[in-house]
Backbone bond lengths (Angstrom), bond angles and torsions (degrees), N, CA, C in turn:
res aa  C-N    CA-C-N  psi(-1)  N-CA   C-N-CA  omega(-1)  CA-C   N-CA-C  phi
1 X - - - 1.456 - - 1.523 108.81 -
2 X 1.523 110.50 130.05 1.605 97.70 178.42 1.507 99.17 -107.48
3 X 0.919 117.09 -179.63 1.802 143.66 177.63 1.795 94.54 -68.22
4 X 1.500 108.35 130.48 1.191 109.79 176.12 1.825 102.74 -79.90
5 X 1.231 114.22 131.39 1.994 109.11 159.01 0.702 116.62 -58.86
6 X 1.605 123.81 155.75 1.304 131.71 114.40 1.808 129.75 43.38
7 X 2.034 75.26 -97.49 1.338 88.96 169.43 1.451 135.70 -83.55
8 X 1.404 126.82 14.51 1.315 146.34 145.94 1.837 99.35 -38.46
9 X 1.106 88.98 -76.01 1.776 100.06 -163.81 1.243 96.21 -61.68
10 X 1.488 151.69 -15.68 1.912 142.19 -157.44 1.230 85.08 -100.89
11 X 1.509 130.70 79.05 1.418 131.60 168.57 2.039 106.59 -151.18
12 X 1.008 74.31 179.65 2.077 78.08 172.36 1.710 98.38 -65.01
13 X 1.553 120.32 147.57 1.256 120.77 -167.27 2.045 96.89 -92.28
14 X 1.309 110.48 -19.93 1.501 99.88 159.85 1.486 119.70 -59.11
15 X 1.172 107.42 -42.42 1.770 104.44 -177.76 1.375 100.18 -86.70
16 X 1.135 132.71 -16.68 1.876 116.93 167.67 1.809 107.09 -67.12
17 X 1.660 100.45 -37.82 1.704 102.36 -169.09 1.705 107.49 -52.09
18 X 1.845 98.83 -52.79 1.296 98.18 -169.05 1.173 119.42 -85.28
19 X 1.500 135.25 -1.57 1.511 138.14 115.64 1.593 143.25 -4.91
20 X 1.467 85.90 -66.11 1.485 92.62 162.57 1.276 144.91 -77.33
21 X 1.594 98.19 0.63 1.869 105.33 179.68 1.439 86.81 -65.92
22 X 1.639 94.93 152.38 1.850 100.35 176.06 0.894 133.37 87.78
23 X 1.632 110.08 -29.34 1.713 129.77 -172.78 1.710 101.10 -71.98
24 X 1.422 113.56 171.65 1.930 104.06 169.66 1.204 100.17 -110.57
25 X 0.855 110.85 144.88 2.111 119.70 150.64 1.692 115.57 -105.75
26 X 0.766 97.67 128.03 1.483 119.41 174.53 1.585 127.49 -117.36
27 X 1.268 133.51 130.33 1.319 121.33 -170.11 1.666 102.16 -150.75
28 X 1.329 118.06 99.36 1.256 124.86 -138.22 1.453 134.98 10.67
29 X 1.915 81.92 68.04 1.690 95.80 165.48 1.088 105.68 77.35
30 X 1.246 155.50 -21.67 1.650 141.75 93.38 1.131 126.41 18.12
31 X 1.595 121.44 101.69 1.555 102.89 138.75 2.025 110.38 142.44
32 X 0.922 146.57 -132.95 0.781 140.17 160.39 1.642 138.59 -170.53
33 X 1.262 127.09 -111.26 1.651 135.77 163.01 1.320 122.65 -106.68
34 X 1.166 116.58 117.50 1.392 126.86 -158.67 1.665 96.53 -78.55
35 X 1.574 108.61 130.06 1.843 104.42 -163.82 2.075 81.97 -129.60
36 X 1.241 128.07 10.92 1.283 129.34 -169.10 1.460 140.53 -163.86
37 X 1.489 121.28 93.44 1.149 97.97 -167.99 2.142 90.36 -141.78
38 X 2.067 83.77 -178.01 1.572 74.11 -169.96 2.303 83.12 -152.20
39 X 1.331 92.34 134.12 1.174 114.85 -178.90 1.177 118.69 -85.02
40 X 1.371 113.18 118.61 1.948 117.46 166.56 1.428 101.02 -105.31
41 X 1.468 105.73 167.68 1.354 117.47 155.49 1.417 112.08 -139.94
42 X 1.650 131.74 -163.38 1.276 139.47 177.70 1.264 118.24 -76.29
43 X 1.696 118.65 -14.18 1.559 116.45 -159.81 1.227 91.39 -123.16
44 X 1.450 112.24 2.50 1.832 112.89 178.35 1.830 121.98 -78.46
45 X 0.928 130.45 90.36 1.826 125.06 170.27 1.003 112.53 4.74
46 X 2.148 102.64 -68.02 1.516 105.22 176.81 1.373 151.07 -43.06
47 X 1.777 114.50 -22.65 1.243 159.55 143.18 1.127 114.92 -0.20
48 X 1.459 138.71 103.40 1.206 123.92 155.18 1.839 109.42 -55.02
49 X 1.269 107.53 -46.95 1.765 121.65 174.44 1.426 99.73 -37.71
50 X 1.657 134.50 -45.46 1.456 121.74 -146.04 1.366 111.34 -55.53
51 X 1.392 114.90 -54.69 1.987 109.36 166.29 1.408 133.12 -46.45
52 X 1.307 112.22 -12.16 1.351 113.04 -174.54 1.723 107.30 103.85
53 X 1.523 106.18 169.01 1.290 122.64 -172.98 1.767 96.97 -46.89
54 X 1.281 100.48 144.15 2.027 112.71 150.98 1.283 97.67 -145.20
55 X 1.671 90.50 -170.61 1.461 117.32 176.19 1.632 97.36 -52.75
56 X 1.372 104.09 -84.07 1.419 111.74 162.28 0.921 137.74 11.33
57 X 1.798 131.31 -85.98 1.156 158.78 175.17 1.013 117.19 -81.09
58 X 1.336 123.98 17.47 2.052 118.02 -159.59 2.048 86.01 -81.84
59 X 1.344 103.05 -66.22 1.753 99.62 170.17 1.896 97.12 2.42
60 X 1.330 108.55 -85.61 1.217 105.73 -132.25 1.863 104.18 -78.01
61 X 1.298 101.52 23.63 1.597 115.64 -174.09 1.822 105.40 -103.09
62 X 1.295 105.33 1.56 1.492 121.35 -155.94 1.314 95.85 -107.33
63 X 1.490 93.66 164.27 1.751 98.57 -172.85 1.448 89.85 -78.52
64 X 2.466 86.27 151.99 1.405 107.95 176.14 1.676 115.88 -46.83
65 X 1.297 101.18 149.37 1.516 104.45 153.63 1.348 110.43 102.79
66 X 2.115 114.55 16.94 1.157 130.95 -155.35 1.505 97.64 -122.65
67 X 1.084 116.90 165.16 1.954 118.23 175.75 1.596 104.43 -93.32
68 X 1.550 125.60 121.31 1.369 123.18 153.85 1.996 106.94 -92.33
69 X 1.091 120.25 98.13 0.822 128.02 140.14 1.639 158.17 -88.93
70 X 1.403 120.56 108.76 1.530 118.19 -164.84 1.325 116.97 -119.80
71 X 1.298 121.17 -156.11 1.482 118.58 171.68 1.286 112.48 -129.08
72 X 1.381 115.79 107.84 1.542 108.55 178.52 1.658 117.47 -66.73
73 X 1.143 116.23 135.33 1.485 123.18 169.34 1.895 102.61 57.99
74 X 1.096 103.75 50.28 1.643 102.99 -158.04 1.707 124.27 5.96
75 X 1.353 107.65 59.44 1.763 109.05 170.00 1.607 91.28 -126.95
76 X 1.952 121.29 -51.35 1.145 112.20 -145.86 1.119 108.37 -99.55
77 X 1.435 138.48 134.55 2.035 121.06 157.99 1.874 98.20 -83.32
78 X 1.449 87.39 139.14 1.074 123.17 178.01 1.485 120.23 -94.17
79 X 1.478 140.55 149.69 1.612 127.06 168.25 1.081 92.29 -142.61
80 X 1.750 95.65 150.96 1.547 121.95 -162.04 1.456 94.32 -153.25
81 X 1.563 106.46 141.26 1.826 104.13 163.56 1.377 92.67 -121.13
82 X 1.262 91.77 131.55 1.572 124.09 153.86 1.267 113.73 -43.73
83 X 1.384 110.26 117.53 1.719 127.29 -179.91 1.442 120.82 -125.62
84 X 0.987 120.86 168.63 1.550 139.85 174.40 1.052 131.90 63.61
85 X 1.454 128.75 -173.59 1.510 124.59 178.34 1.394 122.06 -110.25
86 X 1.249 116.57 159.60 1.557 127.43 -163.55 2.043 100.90 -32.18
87 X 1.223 95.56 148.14 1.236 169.03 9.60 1.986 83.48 -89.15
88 X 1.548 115.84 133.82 1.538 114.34 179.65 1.505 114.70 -71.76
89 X 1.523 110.97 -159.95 1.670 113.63 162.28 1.577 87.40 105.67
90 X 1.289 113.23 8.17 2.243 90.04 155.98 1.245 106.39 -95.08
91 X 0.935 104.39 -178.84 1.372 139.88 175.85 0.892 137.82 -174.20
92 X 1.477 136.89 155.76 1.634 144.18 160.69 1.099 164.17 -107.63
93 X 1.165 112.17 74.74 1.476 123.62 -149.17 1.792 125.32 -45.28
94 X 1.032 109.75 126.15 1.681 104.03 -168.82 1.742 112.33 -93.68
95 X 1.322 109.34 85.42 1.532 124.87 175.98 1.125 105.87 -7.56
96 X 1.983 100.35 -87.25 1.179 125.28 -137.15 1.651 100.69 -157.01
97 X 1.449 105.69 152.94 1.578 111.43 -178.88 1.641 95.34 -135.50
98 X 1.483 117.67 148.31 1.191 131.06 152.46 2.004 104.11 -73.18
99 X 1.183 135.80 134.03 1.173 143.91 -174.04 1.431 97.34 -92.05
100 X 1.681 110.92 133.67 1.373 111.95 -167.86 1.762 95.93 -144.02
101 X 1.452 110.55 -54.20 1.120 100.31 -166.31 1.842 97.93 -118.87
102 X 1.542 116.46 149.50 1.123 119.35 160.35 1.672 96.02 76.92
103 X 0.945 133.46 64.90 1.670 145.87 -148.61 2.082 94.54 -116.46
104 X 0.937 124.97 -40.78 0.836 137.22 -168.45 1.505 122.99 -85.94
105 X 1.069 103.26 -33.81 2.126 121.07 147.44 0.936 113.42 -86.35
106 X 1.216 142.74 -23.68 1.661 140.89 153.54 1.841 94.51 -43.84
107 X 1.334 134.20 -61.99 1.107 151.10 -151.16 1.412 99.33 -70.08
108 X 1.031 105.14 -55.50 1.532 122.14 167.71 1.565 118.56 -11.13
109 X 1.499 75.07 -71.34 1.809 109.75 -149.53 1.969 96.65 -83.92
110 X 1.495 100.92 -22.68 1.700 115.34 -164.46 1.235 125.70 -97.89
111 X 1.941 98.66 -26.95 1.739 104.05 -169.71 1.141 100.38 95.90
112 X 1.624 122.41 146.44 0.965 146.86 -176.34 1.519 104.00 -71.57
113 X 1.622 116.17 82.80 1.550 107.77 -166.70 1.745 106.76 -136.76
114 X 0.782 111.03 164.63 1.848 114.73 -171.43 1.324 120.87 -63.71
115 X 1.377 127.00 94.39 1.657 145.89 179.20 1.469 102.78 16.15
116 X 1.017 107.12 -67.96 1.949 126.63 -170.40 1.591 91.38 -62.05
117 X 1.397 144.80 -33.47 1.442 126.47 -157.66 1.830 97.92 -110.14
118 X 1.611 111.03 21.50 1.551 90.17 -165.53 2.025 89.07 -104.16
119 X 1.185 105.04 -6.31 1.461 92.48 169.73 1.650 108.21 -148.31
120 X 1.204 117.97 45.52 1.350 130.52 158.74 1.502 118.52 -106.74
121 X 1.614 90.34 110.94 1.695 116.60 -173.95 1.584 96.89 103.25
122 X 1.668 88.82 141.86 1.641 107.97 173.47 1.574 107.34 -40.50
123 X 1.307 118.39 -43.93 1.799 102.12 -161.05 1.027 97.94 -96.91
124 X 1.344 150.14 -31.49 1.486 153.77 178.60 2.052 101.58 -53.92
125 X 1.379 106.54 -41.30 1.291 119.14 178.87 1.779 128.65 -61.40
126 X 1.354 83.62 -54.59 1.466 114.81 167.95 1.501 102.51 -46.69
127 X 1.832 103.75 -85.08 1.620 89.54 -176.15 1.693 120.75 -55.93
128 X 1.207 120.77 -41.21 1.369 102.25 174.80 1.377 122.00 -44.82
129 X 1.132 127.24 -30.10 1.383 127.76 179.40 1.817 117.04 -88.59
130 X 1.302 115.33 -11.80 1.139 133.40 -177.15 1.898 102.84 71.49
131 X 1.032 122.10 52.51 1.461 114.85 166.69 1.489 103.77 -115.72
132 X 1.802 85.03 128.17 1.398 102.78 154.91 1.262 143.87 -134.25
133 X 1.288 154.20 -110.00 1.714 149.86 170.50 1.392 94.77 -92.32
134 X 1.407 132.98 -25.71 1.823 115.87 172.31 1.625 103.93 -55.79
135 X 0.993 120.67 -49.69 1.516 109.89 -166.17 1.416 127.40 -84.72
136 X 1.757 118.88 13.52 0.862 131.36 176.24 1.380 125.58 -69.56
137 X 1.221 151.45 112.26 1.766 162.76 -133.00 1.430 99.98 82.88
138 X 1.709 131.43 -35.93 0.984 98.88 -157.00 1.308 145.65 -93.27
139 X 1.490 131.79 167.64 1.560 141.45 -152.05 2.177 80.78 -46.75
140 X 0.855 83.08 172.17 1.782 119.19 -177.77 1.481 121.61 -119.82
141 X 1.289 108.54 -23.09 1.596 137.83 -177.12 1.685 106.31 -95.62
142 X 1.260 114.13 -5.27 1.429 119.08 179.56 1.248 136.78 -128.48
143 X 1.330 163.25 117.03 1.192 165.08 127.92 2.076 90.15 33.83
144 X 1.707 105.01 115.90 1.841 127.59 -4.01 0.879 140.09 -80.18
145 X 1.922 103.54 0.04 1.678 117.64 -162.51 2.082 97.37 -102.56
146 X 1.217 80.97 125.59 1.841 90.44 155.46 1.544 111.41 -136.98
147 X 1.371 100.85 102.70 1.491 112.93 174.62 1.773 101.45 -82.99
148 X 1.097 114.90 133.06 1.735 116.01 -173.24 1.895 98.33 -123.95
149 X 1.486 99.48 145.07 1.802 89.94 162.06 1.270 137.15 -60.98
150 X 1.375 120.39 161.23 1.351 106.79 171.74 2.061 114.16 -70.01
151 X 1.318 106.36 -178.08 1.619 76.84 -164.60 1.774 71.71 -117.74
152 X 1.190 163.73 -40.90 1.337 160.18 135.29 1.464 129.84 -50.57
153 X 1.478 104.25 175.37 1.349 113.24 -156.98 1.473 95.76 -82.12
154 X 1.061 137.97 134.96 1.800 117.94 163.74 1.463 131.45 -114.18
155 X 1.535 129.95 162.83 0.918 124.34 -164.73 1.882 106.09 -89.21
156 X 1.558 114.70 97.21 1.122 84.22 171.72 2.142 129.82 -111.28
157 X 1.561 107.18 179.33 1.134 94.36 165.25 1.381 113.82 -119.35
158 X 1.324 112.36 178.67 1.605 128.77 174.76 1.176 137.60 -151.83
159 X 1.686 119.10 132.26 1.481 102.90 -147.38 1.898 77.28 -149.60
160 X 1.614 100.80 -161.88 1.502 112.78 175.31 1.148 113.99 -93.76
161 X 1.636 124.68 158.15 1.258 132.09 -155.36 1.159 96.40 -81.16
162 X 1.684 123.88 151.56 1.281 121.81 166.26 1.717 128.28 -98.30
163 X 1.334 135.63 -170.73 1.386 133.09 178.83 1.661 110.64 59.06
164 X 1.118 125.42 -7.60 1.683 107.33 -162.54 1.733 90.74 -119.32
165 X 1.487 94.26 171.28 1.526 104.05 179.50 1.843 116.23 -123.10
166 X 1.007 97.43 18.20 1.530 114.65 -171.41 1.457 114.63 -146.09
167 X 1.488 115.52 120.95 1.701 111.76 -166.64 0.976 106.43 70.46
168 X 1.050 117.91 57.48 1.597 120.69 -178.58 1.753 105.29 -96.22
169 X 1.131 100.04 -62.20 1.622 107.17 163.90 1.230 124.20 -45.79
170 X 1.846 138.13 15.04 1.101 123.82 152.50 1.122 115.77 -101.36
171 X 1.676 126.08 143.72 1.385 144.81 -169.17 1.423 120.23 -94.73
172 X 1.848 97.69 58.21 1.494 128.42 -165.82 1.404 104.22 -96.14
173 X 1.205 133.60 -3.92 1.655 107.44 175.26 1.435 95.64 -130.17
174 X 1.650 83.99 167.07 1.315 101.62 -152.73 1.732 115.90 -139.61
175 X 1.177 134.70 151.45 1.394 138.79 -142.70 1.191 117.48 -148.83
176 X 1.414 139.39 133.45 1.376 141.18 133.75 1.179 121.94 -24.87
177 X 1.545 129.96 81.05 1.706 109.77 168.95 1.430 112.38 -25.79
178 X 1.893 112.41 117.27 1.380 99.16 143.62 1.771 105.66 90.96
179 X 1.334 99.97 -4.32 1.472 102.93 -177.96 1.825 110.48 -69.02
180 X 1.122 125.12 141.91 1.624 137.17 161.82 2.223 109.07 -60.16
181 X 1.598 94.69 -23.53 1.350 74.91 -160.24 1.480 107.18 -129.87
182 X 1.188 101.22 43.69 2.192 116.63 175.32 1.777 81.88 -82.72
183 X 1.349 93.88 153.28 1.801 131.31 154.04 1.541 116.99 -26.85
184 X 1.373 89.66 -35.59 2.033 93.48 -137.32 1.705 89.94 -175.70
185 X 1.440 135.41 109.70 1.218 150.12 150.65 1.906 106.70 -24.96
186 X 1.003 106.39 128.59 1.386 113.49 175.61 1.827 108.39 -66.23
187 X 1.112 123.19 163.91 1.509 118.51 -171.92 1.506 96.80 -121.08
């Protein structure tokens, strides 16, 4: 598996989402196979980006290949890599991970809870991996994050984004055929 670039992520954030099924995330050596993700862009409703730059959202105004991380509903941190090309503001939200490496500090950090539920859903993920608002801007290409390729072809699926009430009708997230450990069963 090599280290994804840069320019991996400086693309449309739909083709980074469905890219990354398969890929690993790692966050000091933490973490595992990415089985879930879901694509924004700048012209999307769903968008934190759609209003324009804030405090907030500046992350995702930054060059690709960077972490937007926030707090949903102020309980959960969330992780996102920064995607695409000028004008910026996509991103990609990371569902769900199959747990591969470092399983046991996931547990830690998660509760003594069932393999498949220690990184299914953005905030369940997050804390298993221990990410929070410190690592937000930063590179993706660097210590603590090593995002690596997938090393095969994979089977994926695609359906509509979940949790939001706006942009609902785009066919932005994306899935592991067949995986045990997505968010939410594909329809």
């Amino acid at each position: 598996m090599a280290p994804l670039s840069r320019t991996f992520f400086a693309r449309p954030a739909a083709d980074v989402a469905k890219d990354l099924i398969g890929a690993t995330l790692l966050v000091d050596d933490v973490g595992g196979l990415i089985v879930e993700t879901e694509a924004y862009d700048q012209k999307d409703p769903a968008s934190h980006s759609y209003v324009g730059r804030t405090a907030r959202n500046a992350s995702m105004f930054g060059p690709p290949g960077h972490a937007y991380i926030y707090r949903s509903y102020g309980l959960h941190w969330c992780i996102n890599f920064v995607c695409g090309a000028e004008p910026l503001g996509s991103a990609v939200l990371i569902r769900a991970l199959e747990p591969a490496t470092g399983i046991e500090v996931m547990r830690q950090r998660r509760g003594n809870v069932l393999p498949r539920l220690l990184c299914s859903g953005p905030g369940r993920l997050s804390q298993a991996l221990g990410v929070t608002g410190t690592l937000d801007g930063q590179p993706l290409d660097r210590a603590p994050f090593s995002v690596l390729s997938r090393t095969a072809e994979t089977p994926v699926v695609r359906g509509p984004r979940i949790g939001i009430t706006r942009g609902i009708e785009a066919p932005w997230r994306f899935g592991l055929a067949g995986s045990a450990y997505l968010s939410r069963r594909f329809q």
